[in-house]
PDB file with SEQRES, HELIX, SHEET and CRYST1 records, atoms N, CA, C and O in Angstrom:
SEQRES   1 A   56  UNK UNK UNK UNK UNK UNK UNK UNK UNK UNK UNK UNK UNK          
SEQRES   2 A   56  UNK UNK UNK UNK UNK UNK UNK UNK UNK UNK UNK UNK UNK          
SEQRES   3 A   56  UNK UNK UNK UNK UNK UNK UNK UNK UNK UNK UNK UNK UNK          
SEQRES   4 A   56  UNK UNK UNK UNK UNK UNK UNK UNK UNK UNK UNK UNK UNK          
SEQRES   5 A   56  UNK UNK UNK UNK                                              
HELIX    1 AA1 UNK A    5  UNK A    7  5                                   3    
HELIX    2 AA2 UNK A   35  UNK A   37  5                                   3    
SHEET    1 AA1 2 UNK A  13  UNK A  18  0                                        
SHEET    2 AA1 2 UNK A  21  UNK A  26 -1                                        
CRYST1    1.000    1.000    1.000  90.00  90.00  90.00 P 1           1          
ATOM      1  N   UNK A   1      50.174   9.654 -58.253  1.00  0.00           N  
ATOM      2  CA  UNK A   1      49.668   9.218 -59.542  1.00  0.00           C  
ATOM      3  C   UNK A   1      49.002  10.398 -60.239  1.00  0.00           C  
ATOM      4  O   UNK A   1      48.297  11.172 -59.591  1.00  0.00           O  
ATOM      5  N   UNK A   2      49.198  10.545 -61.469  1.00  0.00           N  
ATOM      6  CA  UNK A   2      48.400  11.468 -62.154  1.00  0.00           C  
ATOM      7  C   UNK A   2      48.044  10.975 -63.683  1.00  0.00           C  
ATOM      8  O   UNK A   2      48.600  10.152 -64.410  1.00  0.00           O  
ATOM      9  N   UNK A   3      46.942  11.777 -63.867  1.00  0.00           N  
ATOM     10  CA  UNK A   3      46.169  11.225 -65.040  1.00  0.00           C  
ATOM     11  C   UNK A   3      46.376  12.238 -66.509  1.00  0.00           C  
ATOM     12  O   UNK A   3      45.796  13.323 -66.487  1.00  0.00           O  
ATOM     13  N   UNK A   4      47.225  11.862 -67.809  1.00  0.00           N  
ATOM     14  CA  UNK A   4      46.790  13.008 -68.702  1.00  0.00           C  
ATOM     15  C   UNK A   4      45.901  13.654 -68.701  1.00  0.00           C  
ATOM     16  O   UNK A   4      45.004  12.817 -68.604  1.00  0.00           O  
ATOM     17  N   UNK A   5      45.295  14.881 -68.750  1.00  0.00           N  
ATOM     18  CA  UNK A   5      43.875  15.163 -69.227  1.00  0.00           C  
ATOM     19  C   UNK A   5      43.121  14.945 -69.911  1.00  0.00           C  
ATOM     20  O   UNK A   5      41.915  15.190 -69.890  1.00  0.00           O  
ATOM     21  N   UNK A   6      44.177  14.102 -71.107  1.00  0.00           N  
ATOM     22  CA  UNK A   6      42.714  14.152 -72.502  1.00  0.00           C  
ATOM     23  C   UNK A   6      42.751  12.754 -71.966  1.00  0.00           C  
ATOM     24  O   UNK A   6      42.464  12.098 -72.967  1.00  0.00           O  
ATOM     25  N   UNK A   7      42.971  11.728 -70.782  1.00  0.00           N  
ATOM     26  CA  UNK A   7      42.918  10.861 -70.795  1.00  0.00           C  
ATOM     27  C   UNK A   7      41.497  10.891 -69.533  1.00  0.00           C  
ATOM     28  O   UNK A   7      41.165   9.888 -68.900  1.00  0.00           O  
ATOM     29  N   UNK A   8      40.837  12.242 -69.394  1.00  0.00           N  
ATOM     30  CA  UNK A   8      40.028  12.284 -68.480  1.00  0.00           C  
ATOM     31  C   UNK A   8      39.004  12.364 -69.133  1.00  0.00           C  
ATOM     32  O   UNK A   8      39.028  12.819 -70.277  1.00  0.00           O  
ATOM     33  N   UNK A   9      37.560  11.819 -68.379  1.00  0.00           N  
ATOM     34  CA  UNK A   9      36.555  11.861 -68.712  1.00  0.00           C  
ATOM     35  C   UNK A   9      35.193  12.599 -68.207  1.00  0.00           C  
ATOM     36  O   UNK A   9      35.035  12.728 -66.993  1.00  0.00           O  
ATOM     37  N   UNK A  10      34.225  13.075 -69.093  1.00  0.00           N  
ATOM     38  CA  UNK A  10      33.269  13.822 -68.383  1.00  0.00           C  
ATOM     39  C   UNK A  10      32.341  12.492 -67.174  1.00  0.00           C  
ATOM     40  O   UNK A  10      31.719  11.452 -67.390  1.00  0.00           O  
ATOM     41  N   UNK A  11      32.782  13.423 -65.681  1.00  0.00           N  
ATOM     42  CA  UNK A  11      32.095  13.036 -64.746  1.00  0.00           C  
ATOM     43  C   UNK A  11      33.193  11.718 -64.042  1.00  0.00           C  
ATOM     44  O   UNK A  11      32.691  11.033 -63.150  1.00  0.00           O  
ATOM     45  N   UNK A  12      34.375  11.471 -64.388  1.00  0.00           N  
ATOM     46  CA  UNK A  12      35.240  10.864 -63.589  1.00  0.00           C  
ATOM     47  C   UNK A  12      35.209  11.385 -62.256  1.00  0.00           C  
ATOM     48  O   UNK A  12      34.630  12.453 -62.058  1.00  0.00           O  
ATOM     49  N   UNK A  13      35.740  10.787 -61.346  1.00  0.00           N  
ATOM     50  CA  UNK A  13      35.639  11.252 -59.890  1.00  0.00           C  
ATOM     51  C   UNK A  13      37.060  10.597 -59.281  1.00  0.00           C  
ATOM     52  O   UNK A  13      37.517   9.501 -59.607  1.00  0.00           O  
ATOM     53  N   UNK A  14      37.576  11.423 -58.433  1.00  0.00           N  
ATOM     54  CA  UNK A  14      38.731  11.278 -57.473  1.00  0.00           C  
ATOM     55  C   UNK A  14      38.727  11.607 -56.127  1.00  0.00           C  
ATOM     56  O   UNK A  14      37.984  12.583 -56.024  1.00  0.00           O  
ATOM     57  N   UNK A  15      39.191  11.288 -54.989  1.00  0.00           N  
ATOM     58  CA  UNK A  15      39.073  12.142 -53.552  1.00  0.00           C  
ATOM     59  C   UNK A  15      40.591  12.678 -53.217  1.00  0.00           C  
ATOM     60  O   UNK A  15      41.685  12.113 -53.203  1.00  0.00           O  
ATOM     61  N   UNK A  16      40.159  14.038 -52.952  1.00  0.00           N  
ATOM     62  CA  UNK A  16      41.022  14.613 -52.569  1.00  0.00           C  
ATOM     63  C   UNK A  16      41.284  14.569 -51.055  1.00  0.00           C  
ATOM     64  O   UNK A  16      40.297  14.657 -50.325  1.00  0.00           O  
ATOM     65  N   UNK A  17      42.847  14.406 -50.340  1.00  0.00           N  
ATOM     66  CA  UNK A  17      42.666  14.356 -49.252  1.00  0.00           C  
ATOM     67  C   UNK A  17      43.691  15.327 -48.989  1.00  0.00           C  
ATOM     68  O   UNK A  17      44.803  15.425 -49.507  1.00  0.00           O  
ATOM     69  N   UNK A  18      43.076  16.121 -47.989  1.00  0.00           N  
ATOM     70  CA  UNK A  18      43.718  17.527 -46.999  1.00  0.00           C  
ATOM     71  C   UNK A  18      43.643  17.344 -45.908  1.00  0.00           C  
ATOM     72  O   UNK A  18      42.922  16.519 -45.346  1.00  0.00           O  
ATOM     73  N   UNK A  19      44.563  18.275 -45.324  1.00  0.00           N  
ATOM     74  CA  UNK A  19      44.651  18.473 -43.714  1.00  0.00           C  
ATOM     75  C   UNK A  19      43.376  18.257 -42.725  1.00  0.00           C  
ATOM     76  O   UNK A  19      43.307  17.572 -41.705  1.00  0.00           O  
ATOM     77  N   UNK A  20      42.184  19.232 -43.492  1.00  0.00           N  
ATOM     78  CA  UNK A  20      41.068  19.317 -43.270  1.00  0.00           C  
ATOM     79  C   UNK A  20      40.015  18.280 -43.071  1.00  0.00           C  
ATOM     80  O   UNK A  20      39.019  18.434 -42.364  1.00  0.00           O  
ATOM     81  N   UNK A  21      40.371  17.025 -43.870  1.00  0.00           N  
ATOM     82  CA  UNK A  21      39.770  16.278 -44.035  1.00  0.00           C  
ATOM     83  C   UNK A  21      39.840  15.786 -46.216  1.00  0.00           C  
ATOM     84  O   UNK A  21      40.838  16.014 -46.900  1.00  0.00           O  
ATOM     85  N   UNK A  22      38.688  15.220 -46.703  1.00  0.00           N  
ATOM     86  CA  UNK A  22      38.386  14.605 -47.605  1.00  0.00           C  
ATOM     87  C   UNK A  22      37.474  15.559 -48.480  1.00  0.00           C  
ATOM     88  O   UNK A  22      36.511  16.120 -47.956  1.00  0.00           O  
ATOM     89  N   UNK A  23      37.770  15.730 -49.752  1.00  0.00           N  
ATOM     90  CA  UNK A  23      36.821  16.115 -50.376  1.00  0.00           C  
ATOM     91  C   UNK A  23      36.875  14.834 -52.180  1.00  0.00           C  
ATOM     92  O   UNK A  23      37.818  14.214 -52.671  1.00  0.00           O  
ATOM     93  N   UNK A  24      35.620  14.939 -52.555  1.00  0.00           N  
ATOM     94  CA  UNK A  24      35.705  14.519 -53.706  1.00  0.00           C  
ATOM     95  C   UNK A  24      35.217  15.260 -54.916  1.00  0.00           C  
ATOM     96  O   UNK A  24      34.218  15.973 -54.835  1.00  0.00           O  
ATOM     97  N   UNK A  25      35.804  15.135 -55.901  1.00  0.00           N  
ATOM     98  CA  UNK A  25      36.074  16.317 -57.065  1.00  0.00           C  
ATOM     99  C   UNK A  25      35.438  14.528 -58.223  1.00  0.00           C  
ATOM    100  O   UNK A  25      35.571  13.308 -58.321  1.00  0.00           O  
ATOM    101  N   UNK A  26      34.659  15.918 -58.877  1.00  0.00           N  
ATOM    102  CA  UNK A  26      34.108  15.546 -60.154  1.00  0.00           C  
ATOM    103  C   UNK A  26      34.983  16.064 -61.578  1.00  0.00           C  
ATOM    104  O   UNK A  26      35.437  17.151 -61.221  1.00  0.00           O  
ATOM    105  N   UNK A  27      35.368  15.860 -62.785  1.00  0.00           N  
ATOM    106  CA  UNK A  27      35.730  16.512 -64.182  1.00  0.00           C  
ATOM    107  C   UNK A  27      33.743  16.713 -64.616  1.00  0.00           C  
ATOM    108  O   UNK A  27      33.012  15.756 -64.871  1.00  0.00           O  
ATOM    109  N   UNK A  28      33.325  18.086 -64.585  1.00  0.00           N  
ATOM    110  CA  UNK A  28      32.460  18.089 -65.133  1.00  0.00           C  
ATOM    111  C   UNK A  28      32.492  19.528 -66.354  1.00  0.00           C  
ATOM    112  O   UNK A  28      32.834  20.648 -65.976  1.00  0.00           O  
ATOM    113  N   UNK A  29      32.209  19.329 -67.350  1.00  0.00           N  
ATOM    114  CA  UNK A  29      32.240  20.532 -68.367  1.00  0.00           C  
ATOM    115  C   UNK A  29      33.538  20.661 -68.512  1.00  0.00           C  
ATOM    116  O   UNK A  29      33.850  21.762 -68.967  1.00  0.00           O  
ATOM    117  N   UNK A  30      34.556  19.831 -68.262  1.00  0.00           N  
ATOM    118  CA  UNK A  30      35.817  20.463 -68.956  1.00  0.00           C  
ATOM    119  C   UNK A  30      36.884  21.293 -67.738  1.00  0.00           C  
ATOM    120  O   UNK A  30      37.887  21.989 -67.900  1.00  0.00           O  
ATOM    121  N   UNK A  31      36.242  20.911 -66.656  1.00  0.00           N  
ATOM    122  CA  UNK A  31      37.252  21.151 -65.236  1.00  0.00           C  
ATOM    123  C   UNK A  31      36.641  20.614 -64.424  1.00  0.00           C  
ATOM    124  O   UNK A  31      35.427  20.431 -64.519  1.00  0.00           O  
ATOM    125  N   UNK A  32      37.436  20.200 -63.331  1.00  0.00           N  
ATOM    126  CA  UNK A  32      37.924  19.712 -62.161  1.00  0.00           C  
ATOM    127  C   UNK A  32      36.465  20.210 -61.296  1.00  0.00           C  
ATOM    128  O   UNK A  32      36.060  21.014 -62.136  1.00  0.00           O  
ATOM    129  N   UNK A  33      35.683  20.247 -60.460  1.00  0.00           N  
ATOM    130  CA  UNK A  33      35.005  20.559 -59.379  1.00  0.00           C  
ATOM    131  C   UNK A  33      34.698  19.600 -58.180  1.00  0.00           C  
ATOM    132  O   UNK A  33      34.514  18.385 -58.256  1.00  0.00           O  
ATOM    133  N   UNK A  34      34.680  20.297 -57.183  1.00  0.00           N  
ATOM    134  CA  UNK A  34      33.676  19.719 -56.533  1.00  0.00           C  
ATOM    135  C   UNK A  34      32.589  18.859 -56.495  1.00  0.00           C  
ATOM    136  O   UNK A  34      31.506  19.429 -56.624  1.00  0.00           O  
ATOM    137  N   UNK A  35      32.560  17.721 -56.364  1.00  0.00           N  
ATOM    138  CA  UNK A  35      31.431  16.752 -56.708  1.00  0.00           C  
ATOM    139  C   UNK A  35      30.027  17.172 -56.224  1.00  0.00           C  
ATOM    140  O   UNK A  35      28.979  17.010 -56.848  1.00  0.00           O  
ATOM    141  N   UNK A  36      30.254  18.012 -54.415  1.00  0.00           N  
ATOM    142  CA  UNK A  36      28.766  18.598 -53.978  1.00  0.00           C  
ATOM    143  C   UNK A  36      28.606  20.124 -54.726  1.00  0.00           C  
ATOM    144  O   UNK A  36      27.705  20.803 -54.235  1.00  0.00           O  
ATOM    145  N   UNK A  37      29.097  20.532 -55.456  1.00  0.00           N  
ATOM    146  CA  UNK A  37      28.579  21.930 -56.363  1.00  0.00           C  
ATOM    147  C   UNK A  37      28.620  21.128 -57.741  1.00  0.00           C  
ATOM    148  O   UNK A  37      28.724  21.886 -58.705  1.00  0.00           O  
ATOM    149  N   UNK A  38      28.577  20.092 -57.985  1.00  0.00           N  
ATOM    150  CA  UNK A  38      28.199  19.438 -59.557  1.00  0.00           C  
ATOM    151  C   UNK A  38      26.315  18.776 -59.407  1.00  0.00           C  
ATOM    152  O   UNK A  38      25.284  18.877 -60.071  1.00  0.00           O  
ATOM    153  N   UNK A  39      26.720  18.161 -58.219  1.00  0.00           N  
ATOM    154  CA  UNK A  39      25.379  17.253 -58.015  1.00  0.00           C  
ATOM    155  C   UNK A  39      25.226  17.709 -56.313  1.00  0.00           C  
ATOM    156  O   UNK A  39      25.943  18.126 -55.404  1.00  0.00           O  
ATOM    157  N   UNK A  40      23.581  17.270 -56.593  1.00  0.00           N  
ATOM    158  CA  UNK A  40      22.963  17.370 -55.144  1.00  0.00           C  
ATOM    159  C   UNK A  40      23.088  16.634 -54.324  1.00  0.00           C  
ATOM    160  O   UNK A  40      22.260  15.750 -54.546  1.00  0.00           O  
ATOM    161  N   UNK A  41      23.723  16.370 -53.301  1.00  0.00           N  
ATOM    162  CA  UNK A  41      23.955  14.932 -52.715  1.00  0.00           C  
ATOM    163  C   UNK A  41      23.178  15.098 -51.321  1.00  0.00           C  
ATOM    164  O   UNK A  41      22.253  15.878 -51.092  1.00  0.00           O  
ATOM    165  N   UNK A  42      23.771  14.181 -50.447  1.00  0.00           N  
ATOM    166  CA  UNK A  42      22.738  14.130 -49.157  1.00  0.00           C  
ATOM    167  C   UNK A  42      23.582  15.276 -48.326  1.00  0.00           C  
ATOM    168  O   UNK A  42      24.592  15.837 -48.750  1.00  0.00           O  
ATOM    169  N   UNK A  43      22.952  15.502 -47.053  1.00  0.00           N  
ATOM    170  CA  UNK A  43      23.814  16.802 -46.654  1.00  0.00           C  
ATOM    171  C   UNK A  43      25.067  16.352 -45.766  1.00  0.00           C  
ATOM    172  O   UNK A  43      26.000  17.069 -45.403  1.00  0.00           O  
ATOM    173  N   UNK A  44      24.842  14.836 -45.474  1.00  0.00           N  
ATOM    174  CA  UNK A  44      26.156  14.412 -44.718  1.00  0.00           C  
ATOM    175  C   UNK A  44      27.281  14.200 -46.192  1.00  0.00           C  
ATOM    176  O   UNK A  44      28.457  14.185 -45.829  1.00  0.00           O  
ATOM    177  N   UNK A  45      27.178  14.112 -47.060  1.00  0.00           N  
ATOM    178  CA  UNK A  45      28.419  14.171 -48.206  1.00  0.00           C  
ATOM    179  C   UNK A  45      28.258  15.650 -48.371  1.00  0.00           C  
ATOM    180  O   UNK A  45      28.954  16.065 -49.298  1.00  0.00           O  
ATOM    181  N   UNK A  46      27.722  16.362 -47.905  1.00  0.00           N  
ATOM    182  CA  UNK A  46      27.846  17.880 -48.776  1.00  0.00           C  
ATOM    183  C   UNK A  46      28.435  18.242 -47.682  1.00  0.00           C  
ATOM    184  O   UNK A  46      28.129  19.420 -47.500  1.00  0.00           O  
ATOM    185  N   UNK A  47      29.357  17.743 -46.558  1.00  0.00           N  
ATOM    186  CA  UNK A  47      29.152  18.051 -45.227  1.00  0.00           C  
ATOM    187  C   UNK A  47      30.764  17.868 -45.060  1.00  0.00           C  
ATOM    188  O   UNK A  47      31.387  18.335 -44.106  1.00  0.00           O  
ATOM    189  N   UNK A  48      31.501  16.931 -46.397  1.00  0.00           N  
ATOM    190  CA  UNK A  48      33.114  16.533 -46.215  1.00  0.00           C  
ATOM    191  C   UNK A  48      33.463  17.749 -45.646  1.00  0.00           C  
ATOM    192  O   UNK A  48      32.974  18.862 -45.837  1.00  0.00           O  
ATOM    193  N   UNK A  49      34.645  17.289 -44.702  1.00  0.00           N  
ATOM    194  CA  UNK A  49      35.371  18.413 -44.078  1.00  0.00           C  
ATOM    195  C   UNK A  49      36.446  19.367 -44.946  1.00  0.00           C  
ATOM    196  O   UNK A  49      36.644  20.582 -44.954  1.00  0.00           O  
ATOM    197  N   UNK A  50      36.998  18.328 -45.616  1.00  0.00           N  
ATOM    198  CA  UNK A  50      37.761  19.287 -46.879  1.00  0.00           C  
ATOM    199  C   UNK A  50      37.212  20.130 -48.015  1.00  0.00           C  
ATOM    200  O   UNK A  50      37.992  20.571 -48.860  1.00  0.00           O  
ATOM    201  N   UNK A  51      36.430  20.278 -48.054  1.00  0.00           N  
ATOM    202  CA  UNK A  51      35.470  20.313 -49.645  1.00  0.00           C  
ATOM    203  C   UNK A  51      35.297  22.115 -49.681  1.00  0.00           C  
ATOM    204  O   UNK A  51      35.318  22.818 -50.691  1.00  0.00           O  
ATOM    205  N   UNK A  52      35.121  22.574 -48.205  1.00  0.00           N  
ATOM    206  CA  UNK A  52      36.204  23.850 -48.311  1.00  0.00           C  
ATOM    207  C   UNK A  52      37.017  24.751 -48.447  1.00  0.00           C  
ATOM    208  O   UNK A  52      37.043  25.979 -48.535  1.00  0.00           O  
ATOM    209  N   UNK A  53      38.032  23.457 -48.446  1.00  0.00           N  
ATOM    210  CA  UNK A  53      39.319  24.346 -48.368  1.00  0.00           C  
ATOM    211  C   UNK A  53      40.203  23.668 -49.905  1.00  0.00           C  
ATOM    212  O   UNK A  53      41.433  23.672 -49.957  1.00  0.00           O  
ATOM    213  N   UNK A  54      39.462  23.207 -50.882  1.00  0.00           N  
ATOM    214  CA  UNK A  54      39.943  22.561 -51.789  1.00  0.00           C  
ATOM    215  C   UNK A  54      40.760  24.221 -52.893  1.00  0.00           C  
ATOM    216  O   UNK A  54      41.954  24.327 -53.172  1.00  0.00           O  
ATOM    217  N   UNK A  55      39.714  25.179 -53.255  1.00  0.00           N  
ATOM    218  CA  UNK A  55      39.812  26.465 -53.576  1.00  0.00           C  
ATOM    219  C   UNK A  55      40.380  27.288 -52.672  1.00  0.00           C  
ATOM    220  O   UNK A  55      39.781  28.358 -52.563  1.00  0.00           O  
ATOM    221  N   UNK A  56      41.052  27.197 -52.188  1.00  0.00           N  
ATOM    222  CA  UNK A  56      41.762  28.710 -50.937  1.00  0.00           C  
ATOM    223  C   UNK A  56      42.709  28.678 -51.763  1.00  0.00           C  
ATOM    224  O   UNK A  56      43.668  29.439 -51.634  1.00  0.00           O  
TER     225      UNK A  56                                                      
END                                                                             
């Protein structure tokens, strides 16, 4: 499934899933990030196993 972009919104959220494990991605400012480098979360969510390897 994929979403137009202009059909995206500031601070929508999706989970990405990798080999690695799970990460979840925020749209903040106009791209895609990481949800734990947008917001501070607890350290077991800052802790997803994928959230790594989302940027390689």
């Amino acid at each position: 499934m994929s979403i137009p972009y202009d059909d995206v919104r500031e601070l929508d959220v999706f989970m990405v899933e990798l080999d690695s494990g799970v990460c979840l991605m925020q749209f903040y400012h106009q791209r895609w990030r990481r949800a734990n480098d947008v917001r501070r979360w607890s350290p077991e969510f800052n802790s997803l196993a994928g959230c790594p390897d989302v940027f390689k």
